[in-house]
C-alpha positions, 0 to 999 in steps of 0.5 A, a space after each residue: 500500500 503506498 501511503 501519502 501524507 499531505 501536511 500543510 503545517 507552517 511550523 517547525 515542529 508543527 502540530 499539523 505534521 504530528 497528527 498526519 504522522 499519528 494517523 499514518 502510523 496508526 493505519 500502517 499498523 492495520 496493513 502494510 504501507 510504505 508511508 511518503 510525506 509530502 510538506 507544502 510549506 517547502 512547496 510554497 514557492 513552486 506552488 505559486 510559480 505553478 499558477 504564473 506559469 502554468 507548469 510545476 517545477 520538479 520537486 512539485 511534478 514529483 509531489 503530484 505524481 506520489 499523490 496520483 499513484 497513492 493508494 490512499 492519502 491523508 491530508 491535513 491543515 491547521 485551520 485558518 479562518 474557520 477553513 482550511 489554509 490557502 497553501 493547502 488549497 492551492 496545491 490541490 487546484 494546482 494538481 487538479 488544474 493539471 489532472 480533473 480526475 487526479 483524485 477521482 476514486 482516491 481513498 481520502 482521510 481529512 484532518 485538521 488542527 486549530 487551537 480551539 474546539 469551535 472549528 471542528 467542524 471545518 471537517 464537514 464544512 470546507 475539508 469533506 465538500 472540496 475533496 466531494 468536488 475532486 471525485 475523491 472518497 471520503 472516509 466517515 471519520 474526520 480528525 480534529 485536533 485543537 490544543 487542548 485535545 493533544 494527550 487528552 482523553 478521545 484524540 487517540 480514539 478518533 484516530 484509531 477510528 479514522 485509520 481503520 476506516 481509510 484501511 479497510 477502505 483502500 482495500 475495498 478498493 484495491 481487491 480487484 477489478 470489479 466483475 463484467 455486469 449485464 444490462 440488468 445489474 446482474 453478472 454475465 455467465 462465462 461466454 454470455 455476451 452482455 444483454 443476452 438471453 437467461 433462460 435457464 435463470 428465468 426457468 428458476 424464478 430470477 428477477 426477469 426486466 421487463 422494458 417500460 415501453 412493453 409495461 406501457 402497452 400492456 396497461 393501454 391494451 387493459 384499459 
């Protein structure tokens, strides 16, 4: 499983890049990963030279493919003004500017940090509904962390929760490619070219469509 941490954290050390690293620890304890993490203050500058000149430089291109060919993120900002920071939301225009469908499908745990409890729900509010818009998939579990909350009571508990999800959630995913359907919904025999006929399955009681345009006939011929 290859695993990318997005921090946003300006400081150093930074309370931001501690929660990714907690909840990458806590789902490389679940499955196997090969953790990256990707710091966007040391992207600053490439992130603004991207949007004035419409290509990333190196070390950008090379955070933008980790990110494409992950199998599952995190990404975490602290908070300011009640939603997530500008450098986060420019390296996720800057990537999806280049690539619309960078995210589409891509197992996502959103995180934040502030310094008080009110903005919590910068996770529902700003976090889930931009990664909604990238096509990503969300999982249930946000993690917030305010300052009161490090080495308190419930924090452990939430990242536990949130990795276990983002774990189970990327191998969902990563089982296989999913099975050849019919145009009913239901999956095609071996040799059966799709939208052919079932008899033996009709013979048995299946589920059997009828078109609505044959319904529509049989309801004007009754009345």
């Amino acid at each position: 499983m290859k695993l990318v941490v997005v921090s946003a954290g300006l400081g150093v050390p930074s309370s931001t890049r501690l929660l990714g690293d907690r909840l990458a620890a806590a789902t490389a304890g679940r499955t196997p990963a090969d953790v990256r993490v990707i710091e966007l203050r040391d992207l600053a500058v490439a992130i603004a030279h991207n949007f004035t000149s419409g290509f990333p430089g190196a070390a950008l291109s090379a955070a933008f493919d980790a990110v494409t060919a992950a199998d599952g993120l995190i990404v975490v900002t602290p908070v300011f003004s009640a939603s997530y920071s500008g450098l986060f939301k420019s390296f996720f225009d800057a990537l999806s500017g280049g690539d619309p469908d960078a995210l589409a499908g891509k197992p996502v745990l959103i995180a934040a940090t502030g310094g008080t409890a009110r903005h919590s729900l910068v996770l529902d509010h700003a976090l889930r509904p931009l990664f909604a818009h990238l096509k990503a998939v969300v999982v249930p579990t946000g993690v917030y962390a305010a300052a009161e909350d490090w080495g308190a009571e419930g924090l452990d508990g939430r990242i536990e929760r949130a990795a276990g999800e983002l774990a189970a959630l990327t191998a969902g995913l990563s089982a296989g490619r999913p099975a050849e359907r019919t145009g009913t919904g239901r999956q095609a025999p071996a040799g059966q070219a799709d939208g052919a006929e079932e008899p033996a399955a009709e013979e048995a009681g299946a589920f059997r469509v009828v078109p609505f345009e044959q319904q529509l006939a049989a309801l004007r011929a009754t009345g």
